[in-house]
C-alpha positions in Angstrom: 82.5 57.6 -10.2 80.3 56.2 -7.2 78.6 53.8 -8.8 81.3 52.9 -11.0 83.2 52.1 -7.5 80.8 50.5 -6.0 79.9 48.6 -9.8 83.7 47.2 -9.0 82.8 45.7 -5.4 79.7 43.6 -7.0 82.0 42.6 -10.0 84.0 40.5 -7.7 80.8 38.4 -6.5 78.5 38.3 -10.2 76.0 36.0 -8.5 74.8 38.9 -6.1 71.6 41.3 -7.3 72.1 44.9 -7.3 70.5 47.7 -7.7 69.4 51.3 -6.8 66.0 53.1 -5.8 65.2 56.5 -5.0 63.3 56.4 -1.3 61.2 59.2 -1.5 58.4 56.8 -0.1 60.2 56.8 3.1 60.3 58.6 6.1 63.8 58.0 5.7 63.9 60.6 2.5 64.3 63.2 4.5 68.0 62.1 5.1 69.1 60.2 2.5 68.5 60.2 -1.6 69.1 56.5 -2.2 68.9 53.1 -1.2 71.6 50.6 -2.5 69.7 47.3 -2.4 71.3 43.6 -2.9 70.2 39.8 -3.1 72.6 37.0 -2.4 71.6 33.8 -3.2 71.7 31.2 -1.1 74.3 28.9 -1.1 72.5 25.9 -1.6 69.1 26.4 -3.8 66.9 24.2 -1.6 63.8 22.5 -3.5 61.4 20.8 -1.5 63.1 17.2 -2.0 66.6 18.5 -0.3 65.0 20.7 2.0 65.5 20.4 6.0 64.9 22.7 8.2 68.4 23.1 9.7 69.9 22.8 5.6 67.4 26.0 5.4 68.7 27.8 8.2 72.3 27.0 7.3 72.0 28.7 3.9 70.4 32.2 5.4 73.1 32.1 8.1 75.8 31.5 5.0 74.6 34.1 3.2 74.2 37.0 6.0 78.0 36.4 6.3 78.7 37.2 2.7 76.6 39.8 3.2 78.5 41.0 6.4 81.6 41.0 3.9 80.0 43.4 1.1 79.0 45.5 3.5 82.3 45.9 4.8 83.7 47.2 1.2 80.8 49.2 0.7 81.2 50.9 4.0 85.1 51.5 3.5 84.5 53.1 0.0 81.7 55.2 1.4 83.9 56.8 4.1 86.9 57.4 1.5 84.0 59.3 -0.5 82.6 60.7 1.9 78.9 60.5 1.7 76.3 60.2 4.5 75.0 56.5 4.9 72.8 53.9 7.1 72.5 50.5 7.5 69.2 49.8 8.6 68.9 46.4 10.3 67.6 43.1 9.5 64.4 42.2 10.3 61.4 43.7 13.0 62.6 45.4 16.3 59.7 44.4 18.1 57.5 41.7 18.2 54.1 43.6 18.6 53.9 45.0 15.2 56.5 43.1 13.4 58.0 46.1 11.6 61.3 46.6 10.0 63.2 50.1 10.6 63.5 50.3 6.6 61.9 47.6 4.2 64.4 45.9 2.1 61.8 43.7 0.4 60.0 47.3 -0.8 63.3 48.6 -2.0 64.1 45.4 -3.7 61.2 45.7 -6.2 61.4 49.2 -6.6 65.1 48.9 -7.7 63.5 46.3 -9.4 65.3 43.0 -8.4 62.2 40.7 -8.0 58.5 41.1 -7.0 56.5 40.0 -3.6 55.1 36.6 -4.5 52.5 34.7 -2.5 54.8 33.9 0.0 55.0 37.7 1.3 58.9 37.4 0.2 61.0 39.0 -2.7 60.9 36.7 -5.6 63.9 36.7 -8.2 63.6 35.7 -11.8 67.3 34.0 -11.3 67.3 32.5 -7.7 63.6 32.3 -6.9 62.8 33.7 -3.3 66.0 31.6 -2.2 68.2 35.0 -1.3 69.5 37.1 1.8 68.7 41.1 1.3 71.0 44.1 2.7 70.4 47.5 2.3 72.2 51.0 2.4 70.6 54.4 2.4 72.7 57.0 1.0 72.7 60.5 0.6 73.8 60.8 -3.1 72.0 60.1 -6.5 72.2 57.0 -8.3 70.6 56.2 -11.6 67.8 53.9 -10.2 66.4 50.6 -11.6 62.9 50.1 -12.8 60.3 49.2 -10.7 58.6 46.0 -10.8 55.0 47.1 -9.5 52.8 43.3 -10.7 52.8 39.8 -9.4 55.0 37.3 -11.9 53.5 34.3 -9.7 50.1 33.9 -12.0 48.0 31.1 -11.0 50.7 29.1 -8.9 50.1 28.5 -5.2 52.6 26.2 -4.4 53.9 28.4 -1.8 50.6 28.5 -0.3 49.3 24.7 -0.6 52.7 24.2 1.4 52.2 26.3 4.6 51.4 23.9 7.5 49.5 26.5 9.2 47.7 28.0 6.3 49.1 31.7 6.6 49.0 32.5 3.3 46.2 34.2 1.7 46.9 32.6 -1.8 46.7 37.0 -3.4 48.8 38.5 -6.1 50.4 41.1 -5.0 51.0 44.7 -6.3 52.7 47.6 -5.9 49.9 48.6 -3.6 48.9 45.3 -1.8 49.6 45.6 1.9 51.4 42.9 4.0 48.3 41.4 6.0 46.5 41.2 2.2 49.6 38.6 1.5 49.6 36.5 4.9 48.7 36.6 8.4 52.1 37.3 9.4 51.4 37.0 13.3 50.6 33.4 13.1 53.6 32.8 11.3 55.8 34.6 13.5 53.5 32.5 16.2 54.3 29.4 15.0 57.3 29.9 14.1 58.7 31.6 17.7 57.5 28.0 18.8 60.2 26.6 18.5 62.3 29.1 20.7 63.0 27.0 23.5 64.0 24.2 21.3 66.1 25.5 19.2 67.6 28.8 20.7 65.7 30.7 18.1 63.1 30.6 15.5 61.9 28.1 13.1 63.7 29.1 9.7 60.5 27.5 8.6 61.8 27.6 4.6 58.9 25.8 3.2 57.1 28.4 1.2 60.8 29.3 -0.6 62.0 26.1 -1.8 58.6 24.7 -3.3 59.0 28.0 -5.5 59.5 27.2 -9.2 61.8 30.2 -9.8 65.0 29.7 -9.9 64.8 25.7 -9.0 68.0 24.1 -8.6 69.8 22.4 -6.2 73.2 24.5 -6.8 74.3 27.9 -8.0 
């Protein structure tokens, strides 16, 4: 009845990825017996020849907004049901180990929504890496998806040619592959928090995303 509800929430926006994951990898299982995982796309599907930097940033802010909105249905049918739930924020909460509270990139590929791609970001057969993630833990069971645990990049390294700073490692990953095998994410977040005093915030720095070949096209 759940997941039929909540099935009824993501029928009103079809272009959104869904699914489910149990998270007994977590330290968060201890609490909670699923994670509801999503992908929006992006607004606009960059490629490299419409990409800017503030285009890039505009689409990410765009689609944590419509994200913002899900979440608000979600969390409203949660509380008429009843179950226990988190929202685990976005991002790192410090910048010394660069650690999220809760993966949503892990969960995405064990719900089975994409993979990791050379890029060190969630790759979508549909929308490419071009997508927002939210996630919410939840103590009750869901039929979960299938776990994509392999690489679908093969021999491309767009992504990697592309980096100005040469972060990326150019490595499949796998279900077991660590972040710092992927990219040497401290020189990213280096470069990137640059730009800080320029702009108020980070680089979006969207490079490695819209050279991706999955999903290429300017519009959804």
């Amino acid at each position: 009845m759940v997941a039929k509800k909540i099935q009824q929430i993501f029928a009103k926006v079809p272009e959104v990825k869904y699914g489910y994951t149990d998270i007994s990898y977590s330290s968060f299982s201890e609490e909670y017996r699923s994670a509801l995982v999503f992908a929006v796309p992006h607004e606009e599907q960059l490629s490299i020849e419409s990409y800017t930097e503030e285009k890039f940033e505009k689409c990410t802010l765009n689609a944590r907004k419509e994200i913002e909105v899900i979440l608000q249905d979600i969390e409203t049918l949660l509380k008429e049901e009843r179950i226990k739930y988190y929202i685990p924020p976005v991002g790192q909460q410090n910048e010394k180990d660069l650690l999220a509270v809760f993966s949503f990139k892990y969960a995405a590929v064990n719900a089975g929504l994409g993979w990791i791609g050379k890029n060190d970001v969630l790759i979508t057969e549909e929308y490419g890496p071009r997508v927002s993630l939210s996630t919410v833990l939840l103590d009750y069971p869901f039929e979960t998806g299938r776990k994509i645990t392999e690489s679908r990049c093969g021999s491309c390294n767009r992504c990697v040619d592309i980096c100005p700073h040469k972060a990326l490692k150019g490595l499949n990953w796998d279900i077991n592959a660590l972040r710092n095998n992927l990219i040497d994410y401290h020189l990213c977040n280096q470069k990137r928090s640059a730009y800080i005093e320029k702009h108020g915030r980070k680089n979006a720095c969207g490079l490695c995303m819209v050279v991706c070949p999955f999903g290429m096209r300017e519009t959804i």
